[in-house]
Every structure is written in C-alpha cells, then in structure tokens.
C-alpha positions, -999 to +999 in steps of 0.1 A: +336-430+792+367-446+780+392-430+800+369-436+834+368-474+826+408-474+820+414-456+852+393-478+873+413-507+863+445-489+867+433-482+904+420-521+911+457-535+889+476-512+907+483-536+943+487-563+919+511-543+900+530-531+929+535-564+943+551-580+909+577-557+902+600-572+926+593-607+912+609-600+875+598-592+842+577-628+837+547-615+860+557-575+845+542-591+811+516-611+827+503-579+840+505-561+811+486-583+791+460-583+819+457-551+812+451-555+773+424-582+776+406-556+801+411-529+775+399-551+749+372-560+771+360-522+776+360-514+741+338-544+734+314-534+761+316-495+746+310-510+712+275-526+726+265-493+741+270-477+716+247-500+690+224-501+721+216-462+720+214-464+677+185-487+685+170-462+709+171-439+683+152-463+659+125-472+686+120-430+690+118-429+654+090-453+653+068-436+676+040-415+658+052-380+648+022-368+636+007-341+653-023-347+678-050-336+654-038-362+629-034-394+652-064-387+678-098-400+665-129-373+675-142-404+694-135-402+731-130-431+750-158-434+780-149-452+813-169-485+806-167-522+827-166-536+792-148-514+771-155-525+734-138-490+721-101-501+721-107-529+695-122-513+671-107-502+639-100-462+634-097-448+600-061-434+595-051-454+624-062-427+646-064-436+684-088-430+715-053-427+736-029-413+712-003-413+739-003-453+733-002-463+770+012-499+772+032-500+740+063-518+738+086-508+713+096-542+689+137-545+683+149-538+649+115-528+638+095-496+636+067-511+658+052-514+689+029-543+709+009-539+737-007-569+754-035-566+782-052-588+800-087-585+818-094-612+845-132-607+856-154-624+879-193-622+875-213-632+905-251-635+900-284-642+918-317-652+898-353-648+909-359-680+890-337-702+861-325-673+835-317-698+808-286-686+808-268-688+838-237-669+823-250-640+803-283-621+807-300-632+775-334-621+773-342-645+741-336-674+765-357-664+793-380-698+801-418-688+796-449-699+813-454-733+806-419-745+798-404-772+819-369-750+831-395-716+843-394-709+873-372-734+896-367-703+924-333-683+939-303-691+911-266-685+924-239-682+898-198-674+894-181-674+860-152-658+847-160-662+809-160-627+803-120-627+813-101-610+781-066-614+766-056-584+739-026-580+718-025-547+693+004-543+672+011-509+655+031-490+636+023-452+635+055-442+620+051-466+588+034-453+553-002-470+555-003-475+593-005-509+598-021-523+625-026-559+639-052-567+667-064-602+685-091-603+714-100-632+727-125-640+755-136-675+774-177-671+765-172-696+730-192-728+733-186-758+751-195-776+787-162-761+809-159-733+826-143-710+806-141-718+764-121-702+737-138-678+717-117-653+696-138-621+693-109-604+671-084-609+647-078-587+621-050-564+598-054-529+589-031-512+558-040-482+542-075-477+561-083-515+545-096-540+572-095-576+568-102-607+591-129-609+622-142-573+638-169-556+644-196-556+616-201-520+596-240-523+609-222-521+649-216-484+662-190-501+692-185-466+708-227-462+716-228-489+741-241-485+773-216-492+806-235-523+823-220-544+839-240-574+829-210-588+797-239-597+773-252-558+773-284-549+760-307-565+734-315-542+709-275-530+706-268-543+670-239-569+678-219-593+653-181-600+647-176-616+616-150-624+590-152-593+569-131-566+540-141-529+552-123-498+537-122-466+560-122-428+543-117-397+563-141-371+549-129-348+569-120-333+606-157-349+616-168-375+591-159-404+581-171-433+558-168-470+559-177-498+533-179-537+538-184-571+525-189-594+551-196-631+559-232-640+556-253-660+582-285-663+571-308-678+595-342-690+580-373-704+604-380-738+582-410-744+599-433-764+570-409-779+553-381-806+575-358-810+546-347-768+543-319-755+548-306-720+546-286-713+514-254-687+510-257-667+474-236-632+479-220-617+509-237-587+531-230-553+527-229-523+539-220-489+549-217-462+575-211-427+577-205-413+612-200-376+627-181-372+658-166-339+674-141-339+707-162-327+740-194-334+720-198-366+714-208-387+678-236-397+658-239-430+629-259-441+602-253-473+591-271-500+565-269-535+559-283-556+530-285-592+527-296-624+504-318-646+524-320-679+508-332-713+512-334-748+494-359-778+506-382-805+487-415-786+499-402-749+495-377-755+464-355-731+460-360-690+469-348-659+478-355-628+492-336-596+501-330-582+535-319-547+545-314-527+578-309-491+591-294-485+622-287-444+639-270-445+667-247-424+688-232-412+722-238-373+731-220-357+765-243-340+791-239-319+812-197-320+821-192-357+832-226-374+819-232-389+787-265-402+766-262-434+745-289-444+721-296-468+690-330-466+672-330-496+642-355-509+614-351-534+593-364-567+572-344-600+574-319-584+600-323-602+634-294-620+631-277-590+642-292-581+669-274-584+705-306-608+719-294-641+709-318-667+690-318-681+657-335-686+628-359-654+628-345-634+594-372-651+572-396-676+573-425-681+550-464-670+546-494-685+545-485-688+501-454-703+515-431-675+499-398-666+517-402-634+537-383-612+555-394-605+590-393-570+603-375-562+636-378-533+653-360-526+682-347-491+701-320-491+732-311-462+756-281-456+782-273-426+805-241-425+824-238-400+852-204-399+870-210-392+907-171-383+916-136-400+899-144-430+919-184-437+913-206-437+884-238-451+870-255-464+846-289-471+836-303-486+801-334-499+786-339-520+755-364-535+736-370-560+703-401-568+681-400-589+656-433-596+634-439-630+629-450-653+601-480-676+594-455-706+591-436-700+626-448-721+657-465-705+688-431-709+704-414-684+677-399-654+690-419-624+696-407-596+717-381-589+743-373-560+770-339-556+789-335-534+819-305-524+838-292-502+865-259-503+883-231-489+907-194-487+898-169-481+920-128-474+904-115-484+932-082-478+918-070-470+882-072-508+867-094-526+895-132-522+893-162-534+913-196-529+898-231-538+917-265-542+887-301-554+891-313-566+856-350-572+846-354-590+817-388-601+797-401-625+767-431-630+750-435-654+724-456-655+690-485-670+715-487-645+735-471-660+762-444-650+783-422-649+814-391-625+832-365-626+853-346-605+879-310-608+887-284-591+909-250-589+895-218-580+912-185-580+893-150-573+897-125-564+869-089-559+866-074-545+836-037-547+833-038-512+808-056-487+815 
C-alpha cells in the first residue's frame, strides 16, 4: 500500500518537477522536501490504518463466541405489537436473537449498545367514558350510579405508549454483563406524554439488580393485543429488586428474588392507618421451555402485609401467591398463552390497576389477606407473514371484607380481539375491539366497548 501511495505522488509531482529543473537547484530542494512531508504524510496515514484494523480485531473479539446452544435462550421470541420479551433478563445472558441485530460495537471496549426506539400512536373510540381515556383499565370502568358513567361516543389519540431502549452487553466478558434501560411516556402527570422508566437494571454473573420485571411476571406469556395496558389478570409489576438466575439445565431454569414491597391495605374503619413496610417480598420461579415447543412457569410470591393506626394498632398478616403460566405453539404458526393464579394479599400485582385491595380487616377488625383469583387466555393465529390475530379473555375476583365499602372492588372481565397487519418489517398497524366489565362489592356494575387502531414503528426489529 506504501509503494501505490509513493507512486501516485510521484505521477501528480512529476509536471511540477519537470518544470523546476530548469530554474536551479533552490526549487530542486523545494521539491524534494515536498516530497518528504508527503512521505511523512503517508506513513502517518498508514500508521492510523493500521491501529484502525487492531481495533477491528478487538470489536470481533468481543462478539459472543459461544456456540448457539450456549447463547440462545429455549424461549422464542413471538411477533407481538408490544413486545415485553426483549427486556427481560435471561439467565447466562442467553438471547431471543442471538445474532444481536442492532448492536454497535463500543471503541476500546469489549462491548456492544444497541438503542431502539418505538414511536406509537393509539387511536380509540368509547361507547361511553372508560375512565381511562389512555389505557383500557377495567378497574376504572365508571359503574351505574357514578357521576362520569356513561357520557356517550369517546374519541381519543395518545402516544404514551412510545418507547426508548438502550441494552448494553458484553457476551465475550467472564460473567456476561449486561446493562438495560426502557423507558416509556405512560408515568403520571397532566401532559401528554410523562416520563416513566419501566427498566433499569445490571446483570453480572446471572445476579440482577435495579427495576425489572418481578420473579411472580412470566413476560414471555403475554398475549399480542394491541390495546398497551394488556389484559387484567396478567400478573404485572416492575419494581426495584436483587434476583439471581441458575441454569438447571438445557430446559430449566430457576430464579430467586427480594423485591421492594408495596403493600396496599383498604383502611376502611379506622382514618388514621396507614400501611406499614416490615421485610421485603420474595420469591421464586422455576420455568421449562424447549425451542419449537414453547414454555411453561411456576412462580410464588410471599409478602408481610402490615399496618399501624389509633383504632387498628399495630398488625400483621402474611400474603402469598402462586402463579402457572406459559406459551405453547399450535399448529406451525399459532400459539396458546395462558396464566391461571391464586393467592391471599396478592392484588397488588395484578395487571388491573386499583389500590388498596391486599388486606383489609373483618368483622373482629383483624388484618386479613383477601384472596384473588383471576385466570387469562390468548391464541395467536398467523394468517400469512403479513396478518395475524389475536384474541384473549381475562378475568379477576377478589373476595371482599366486612370492613370494605359497597364501592370496594369486586370483579373484573377483559376482552379482546384484533387484526395486525406487518406492513413492513418495523412498521405495524393493528385494528382491536375491547369489552371491558366491573362489578363492585354491591353488586353493582357497568362496561365499556372500545375500538382501537394503532400504528407502531420500531427502529430494530
């Protein structure tokens, strides 16, 4: 490469060179030191390439050697309008696209960063006033009686459901460390879109710490809607958290956590109450998954449930939760979701959003736990690579206490059916009707209907 460089200058000198002879040996030397700055010149530029192609060979040493069966989970990755798959922490590091589509390698370093983004637009139309004109909530769904049922047609447009991602990794490094951050625009607050990190966490040596999905959450069973809040009775809750991850085997896994408590008491009876903190939850989760099959997970959560007031004083009582779920492939392109989950003291993680309905207190005025109950089902069939569909069906039951109101929450059902169309690779358009329904303690109830259409762009597949 040396040589080509000289003799390029040589040609583009040459005129110059030609032209000088005949005016003495001043310009000869002037020339010929030309010559040496553009050597000079070369070799510096050689010198560059040269430490350019050593870092090439760092950034290919970086990327993950291992062989496929080592760094692809068992999980696959289902075509979903709100893919909660790719934030999820896999044991080992293992990934749903181990050919790390995205990745940028980091200078000087042995890792890599991806960043997506996911601009969405939801447009929706209400039979009557949801209570929540951005997500489908059935817990907030006005019943008979209340001032805001009813009110007729509702039009809506948000883009809270819009995403920014960052996952930094490095497969090549003893422990695979990983960094990921999610954040979407759903967080509280009057404008129309507001901050609300859903992720932020580190993962060394299969131990997870910071904000993720709870151990209780199976994030790969969730159904494809297209409505952003998804179903009721999905167990849903990111939360500060320490989870370690063991590979059992090929097909099993195991995962342990501590994790931030919330423990939301119903007060009822006594003003001054509040809800007291006392240990962390905990939990585990054991899950099965096989390549072209699909996967199955058990997973538990326990809890101390306390509260403090002047009537009450102070108690305790202790909550606990079981949760099976999984996603099992039908046919060639179809796919079957399901969670079935039973618990005391456990609604706080539950996907239907109210408060206060893990314990309240009997007609003694003893803390309880309140049962839940609650059961959700999905089916995806793909009609070609450009259309699917998905329908799902969820519903929550919660057992009430003597000391709740007749307003308490009782029971809710969430219904949902939808068209998707990949129009191309990144850009989707998805059409849903939703039904939604609540009954309260009393008995009394009202529902909803709303026709969603929503169009996403994801900047990585």
């Amino acid at each position: 490469m040396k040589r080509i460089f000289v003799v390029v200058a040589i040609f583009i000198l040459l005129p110059f060179f030609h032209a000088s002879a005949s005016s003495g040996n001043t310009e000869t030397k002037e020339l010929q030191e030309s010559v040496k700055q553009l050597q000079d010149r070369i070799d510096q530029l050689e010198k560059k390439l040269d430490e350019s192609i050593k870092r090439q060979e760092v950034y290919t040493e970086a990327e993950d050697n291992r062989p496929l069966e080592e760094r692809e989970t068992q999980i696959e990755l289902r075509d979903s309008f709100s893919d909660k798959q790719e934030a999820a922490p896999r044991v080992d590091d293992m990934t749903v696209q181990p050919e790390y589509k995205g990745f940028i390698p980091i200078p000087h370093t042995s890792a890599m960063i991806k960043f997506n983004a996911r601009p969405r637009l939801d447009i929706t139309n209400d039979t009557d006033f949801a209570g929540n004109e951005n997500r489908f909530v059935t817990a907030d769904i006005p019943v008979k009686g209340e001032i805001a049922q009813g009110g007729g047609h509702q039009f809506n447009m948000n883009g809270q459901g819009s995403q920014l991602s960052m996952d930094v990794r490095s497969p090549g490094t003893d422990g695979n460390p990983r960094f990921y951050y999610e954040n979407d625009f759903s967080g509280a607050g009057n404008a129309y879109l507001n901050y609300k990190v859903r992720h932020l966490y580190g993962q060394f040596y299969n131990i997870v710490v910071g904000q993720t999905y709870t151990v209780f959450e199976d994030a790969d069973a969730w159904p494809d809607t297209v409505d952003y809040e998804g179903p009721n009775a999905a167990i849903s809750a990111r939360q500060p958290l320490i989870k370690y991850m063991l590979l059992l085997s090929k097909n099993w896994e195991l995962t342990v956590s501590l994790e931030k408590p919330a423990p939301q008491v119903d007060t009822t009876g006594d003003i001054s109450a509040t809800s007291e903190i006392h240990a962390p939850d905990g939990g585990f989760h054991f899950k099965w998954a096989k390549k072209g099959v699909g996967h199955v997970q058990f997973a538990t959560i326990f809890r101390d449930l306390g509260v403090s007031g002047n009537v009450v004083g102070d108690q305790d009582t202790f909550g606990w939760g079981l949760n099976l779920s999984g996603s099992l492939n039908v046919f060639k392109h179809d796919s079957f979701q399901t969670q079935l989950t039973y618990g005391q003291g456990i609604y706080y993680y539950m996907n239907d959003s109210d408060t206060n309905n893990d314990a309240a207190f009997d007609s003694a005025g003893k803390l309880q736990p309140l049962p839940v109950e609650a059961a959700m089902v999905g089916y995806t069939h793909t009609w070609s690579d450009k259309f699917r569909s998905t329908a799902s069906f969820g519903v929550v039951n919660l057992e009430n206490q003597f000391s709740q109101l007749p307003s308490a929450y009782h029971r809710t059902y969430y219904a949902s059916a939808n068209l998707v169309f990949q129009l191309y690779k990144r850009l989707s358009f998805g059409l849903e009707g939703l039904y939604g329904y609540k009954q309260e303690k009393s008995s009394v109830s009202g529902d909803v209907v709303r026709v969603q259409t929503s169009i996403m762009y994801s900047l990585f597949q």
